[in-house]
C-alpha positions as CSV (number, residue, x, y, z in Angstrom):
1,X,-153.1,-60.3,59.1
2,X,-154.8,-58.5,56.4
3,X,-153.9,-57.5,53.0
4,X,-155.3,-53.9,53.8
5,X,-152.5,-51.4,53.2
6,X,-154.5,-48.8,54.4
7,X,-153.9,-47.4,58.2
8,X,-150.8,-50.2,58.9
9,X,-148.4,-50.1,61.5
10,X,-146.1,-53.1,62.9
11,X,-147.7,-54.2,66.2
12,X,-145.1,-56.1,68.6
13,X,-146.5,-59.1,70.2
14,X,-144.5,-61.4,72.7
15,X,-145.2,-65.3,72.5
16,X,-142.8,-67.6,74.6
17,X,-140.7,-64.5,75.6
18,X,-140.1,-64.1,71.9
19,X,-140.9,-60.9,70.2
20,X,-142.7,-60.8,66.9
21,X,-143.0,-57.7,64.8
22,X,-146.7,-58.0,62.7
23,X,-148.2,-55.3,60.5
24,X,-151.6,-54.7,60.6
25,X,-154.1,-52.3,60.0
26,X,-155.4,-50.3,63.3
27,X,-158.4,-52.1,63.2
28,X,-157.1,-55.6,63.6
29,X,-154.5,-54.2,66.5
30,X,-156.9,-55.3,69.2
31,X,-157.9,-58.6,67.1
32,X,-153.9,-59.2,66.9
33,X,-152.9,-58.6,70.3
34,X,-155.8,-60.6,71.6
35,X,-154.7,-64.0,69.0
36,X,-151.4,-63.3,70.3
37,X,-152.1,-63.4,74.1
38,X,-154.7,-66.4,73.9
39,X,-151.5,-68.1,71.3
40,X,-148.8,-66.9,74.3
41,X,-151.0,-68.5,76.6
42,X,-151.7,-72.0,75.3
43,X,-148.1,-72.1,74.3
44,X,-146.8,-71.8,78.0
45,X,-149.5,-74.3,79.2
46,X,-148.0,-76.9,77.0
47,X,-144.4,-75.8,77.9
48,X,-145.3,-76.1,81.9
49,X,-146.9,-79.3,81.5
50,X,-143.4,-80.6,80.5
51,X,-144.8,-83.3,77.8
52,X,-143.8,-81.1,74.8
53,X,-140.2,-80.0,74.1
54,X,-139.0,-77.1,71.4
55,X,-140.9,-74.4,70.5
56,X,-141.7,-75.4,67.4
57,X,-143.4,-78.7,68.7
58,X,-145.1,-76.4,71.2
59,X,-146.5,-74.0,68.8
60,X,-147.8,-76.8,66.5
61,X,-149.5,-78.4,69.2
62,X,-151.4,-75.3,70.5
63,X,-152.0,-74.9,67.0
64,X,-153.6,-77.6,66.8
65,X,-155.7,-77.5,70.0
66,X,-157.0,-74.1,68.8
67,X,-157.9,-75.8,65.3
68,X,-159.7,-78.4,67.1
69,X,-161.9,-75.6,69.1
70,X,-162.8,-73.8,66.2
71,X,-163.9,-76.5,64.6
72,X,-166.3,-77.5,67.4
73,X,-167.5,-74.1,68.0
74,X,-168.4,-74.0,63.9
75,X,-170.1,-77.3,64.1
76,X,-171.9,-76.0,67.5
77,X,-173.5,-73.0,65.4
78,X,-174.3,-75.2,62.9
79,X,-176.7,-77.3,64.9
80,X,-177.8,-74.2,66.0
81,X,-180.8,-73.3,63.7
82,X,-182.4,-76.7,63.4
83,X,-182.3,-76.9,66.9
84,X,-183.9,-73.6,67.3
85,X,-186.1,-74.4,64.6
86,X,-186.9,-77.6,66.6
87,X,-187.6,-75.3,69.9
88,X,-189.8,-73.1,67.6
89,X,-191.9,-76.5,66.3
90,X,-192.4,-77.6,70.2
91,X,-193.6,-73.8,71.0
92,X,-195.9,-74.5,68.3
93,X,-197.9,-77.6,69.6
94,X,-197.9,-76.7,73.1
95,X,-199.7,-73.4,72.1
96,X,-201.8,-75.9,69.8
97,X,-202.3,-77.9,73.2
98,X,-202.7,-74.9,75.3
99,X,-205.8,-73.1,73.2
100,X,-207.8,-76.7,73.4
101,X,-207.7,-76.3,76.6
102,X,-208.7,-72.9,76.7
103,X,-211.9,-73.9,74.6
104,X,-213.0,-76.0,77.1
């Protein structure tokens, strides 16, 4: 986790019904165990689906699938402003369109 030294203690997270010892600050306890269940839980996905054997092939996969979908949620927020922007310039011209109407 963090450098912080501040407030650490060793948090104990299971993944593959393997135990992992992890120091963190209190803060990031609730971050950790969360990264640790959604990790656990992608990891025994690809072990049940039988295509994948060893845990280290298992973990680099799901590593790998978790890269992918943060990548795609950071280039989803990226489009986000211009197409908000865009929604804001269509706003714009129907209100245009809407008070030459009302001046009729």
């Amino acid at each position: 986790m963090s450098s912080k030294a501040h407030n650490s203690a060793t948090v104990a997270v299971t993944i593959l019904d393997k135990e992992y010892r992890v120091a963190c600050s209190e803060e990031e306890q609730p971050g950790l165990q969360a990264s640790a269940k959604l990790l656990n839980e992608r990891m025994a996905k690809i072990r049940n689906s039988g295509t994948v054997i060893g845990a280290e092939r298992i973990a680099v996969m799901a590593a790998l699938n978790i890269a992918h979908e943060l990548i795609q949620a950071k280039a989803d927020l990226a489009r986000q402003p211009v197409e908000e922007q865009m929604l804001d310039r269509l706003h714009e011209k129907v209100q245009a369109a809407l008070e030459k109407f009302d001046t009729f």
